[in-house]
C-alpha positions as CSV (number, residue, x, y, z in Angstrom):
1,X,12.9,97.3,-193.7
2,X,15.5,99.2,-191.3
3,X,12.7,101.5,-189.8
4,X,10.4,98.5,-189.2
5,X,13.5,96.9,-187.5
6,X,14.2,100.1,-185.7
7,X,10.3,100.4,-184.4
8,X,10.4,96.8,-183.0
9,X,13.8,97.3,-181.1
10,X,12.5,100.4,-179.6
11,X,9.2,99.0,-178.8
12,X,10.9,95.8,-177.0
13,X,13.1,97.8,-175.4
14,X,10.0,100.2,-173.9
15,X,8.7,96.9,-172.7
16,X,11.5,95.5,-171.1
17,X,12.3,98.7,-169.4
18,X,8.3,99.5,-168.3
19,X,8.9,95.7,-167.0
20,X,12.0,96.0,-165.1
21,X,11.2,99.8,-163.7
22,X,9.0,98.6,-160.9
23,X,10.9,95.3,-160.2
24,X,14.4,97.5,-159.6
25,X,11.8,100.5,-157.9
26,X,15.5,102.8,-157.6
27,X,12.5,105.0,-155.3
28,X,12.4,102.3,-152.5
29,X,15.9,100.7,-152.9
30,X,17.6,104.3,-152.2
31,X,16.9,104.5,-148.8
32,X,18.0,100.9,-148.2
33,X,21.7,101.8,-150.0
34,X,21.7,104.8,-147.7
35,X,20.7,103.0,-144.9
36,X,23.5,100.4,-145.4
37,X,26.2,102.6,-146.4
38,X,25.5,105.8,-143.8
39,X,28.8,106.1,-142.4
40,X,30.5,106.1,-145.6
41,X,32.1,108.6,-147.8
42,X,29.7,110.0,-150.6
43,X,33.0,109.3,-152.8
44,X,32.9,105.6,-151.6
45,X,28.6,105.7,-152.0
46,X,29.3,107.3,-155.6
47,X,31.8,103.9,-156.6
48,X,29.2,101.7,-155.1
49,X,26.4,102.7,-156.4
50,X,28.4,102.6,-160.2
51,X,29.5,99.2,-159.6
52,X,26.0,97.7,-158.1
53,X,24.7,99.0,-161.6
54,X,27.1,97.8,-163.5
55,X,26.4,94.0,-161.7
56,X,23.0,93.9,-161.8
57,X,23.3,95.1,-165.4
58,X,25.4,92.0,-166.3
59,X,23.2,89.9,-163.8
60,X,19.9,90.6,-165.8
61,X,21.4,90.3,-169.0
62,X,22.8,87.0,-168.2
63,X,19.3,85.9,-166.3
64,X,17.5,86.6,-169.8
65,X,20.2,84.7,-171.8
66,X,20.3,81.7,-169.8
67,X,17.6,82.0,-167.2
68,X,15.1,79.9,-168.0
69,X,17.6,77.1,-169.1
70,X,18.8,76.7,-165.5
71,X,15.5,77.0,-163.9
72,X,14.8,74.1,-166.3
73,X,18.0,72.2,-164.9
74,X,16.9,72.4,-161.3
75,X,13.6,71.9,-162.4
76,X,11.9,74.7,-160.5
77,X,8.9,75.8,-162.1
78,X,8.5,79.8,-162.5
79,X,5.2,80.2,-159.7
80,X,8.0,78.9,-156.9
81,X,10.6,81.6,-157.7
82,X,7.6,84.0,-157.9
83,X,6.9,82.8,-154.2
84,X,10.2,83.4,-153.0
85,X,10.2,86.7,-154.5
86,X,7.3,87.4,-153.0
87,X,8.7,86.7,-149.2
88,X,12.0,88.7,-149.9
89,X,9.5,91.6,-150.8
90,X,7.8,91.2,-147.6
91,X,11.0,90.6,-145.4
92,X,12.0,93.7,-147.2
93,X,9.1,96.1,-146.2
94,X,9.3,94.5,-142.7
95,X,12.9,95.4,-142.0
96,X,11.8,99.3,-143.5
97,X,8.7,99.6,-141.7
98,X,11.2,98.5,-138.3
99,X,13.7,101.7,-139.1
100,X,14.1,104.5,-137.6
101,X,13.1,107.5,-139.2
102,X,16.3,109.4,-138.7
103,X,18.2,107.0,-140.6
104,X,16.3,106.9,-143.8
105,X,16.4,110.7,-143.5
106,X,20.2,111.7,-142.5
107,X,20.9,109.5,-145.7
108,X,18.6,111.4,-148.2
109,X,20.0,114.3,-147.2
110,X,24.1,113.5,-147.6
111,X,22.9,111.6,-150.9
112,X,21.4,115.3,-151.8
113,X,24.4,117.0,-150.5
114,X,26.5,114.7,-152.5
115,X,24.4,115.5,-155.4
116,X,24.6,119.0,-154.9
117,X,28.8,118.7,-154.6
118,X,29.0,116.5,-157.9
119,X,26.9,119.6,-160.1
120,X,28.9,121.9,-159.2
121,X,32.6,120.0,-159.6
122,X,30.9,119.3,-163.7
């Protein structure tokens, strides 16, 4: 009874997460976080980027407990908030596809540097 328990769990939980993965895409939203915080100290990048997941950890938690109960409230339906997804997508990729390369690559590198500093300190 356990195991089948066990296998369910495990199975939801690969769905949520193959769910989430490309919603959250960590691959795209990098360059935005280094973008936004390239003057900044990797130590200062390293607290942000814990606390961001830490938020949006409690955020989507809370969104699947009581989600659909507020969108109920304000009665939007679910196709609108997929709309307005959609356009913050698009106002996304227009504001990436407008930056300067130099930017998005100056911050890959300090992220890598930073990476490279935190190995060796463990």
């Amino acid at each position: 009874m356990t195991l089948l328990l066990l296998g369910a769990l495990g199975k939801s939980f690969l769905f949520v997460l193959a769910t989430i993965l490309p919603i959250l895409n960590p691959a795209a939203t990098a360059p935005i976080f280094l973008g936004l915080t390239e003057n900044a100290l990797i130590a200062t990048r390293v607290l942000l980027a814990r606390r961001i997941a830490r938020c949006m950890f409690a955020l989507m938690v809370g969104s699947m407990l009581v989600g659909s109960c507020v969108l109920e409230f304000f009665g939007i339906s679910l196709p609108i908030v997929r709309v307005g997804g959609g356009l913050i997508v698009a106002a996304s990729a227009w504001r990436l596809l407008n930056a300067t390369q130099s930017i998005v690559w100056n911050g890959l590198s300090e992220l890598l540097q930073g990476l490279l500093v935190s190995a060796a300190i463990r």
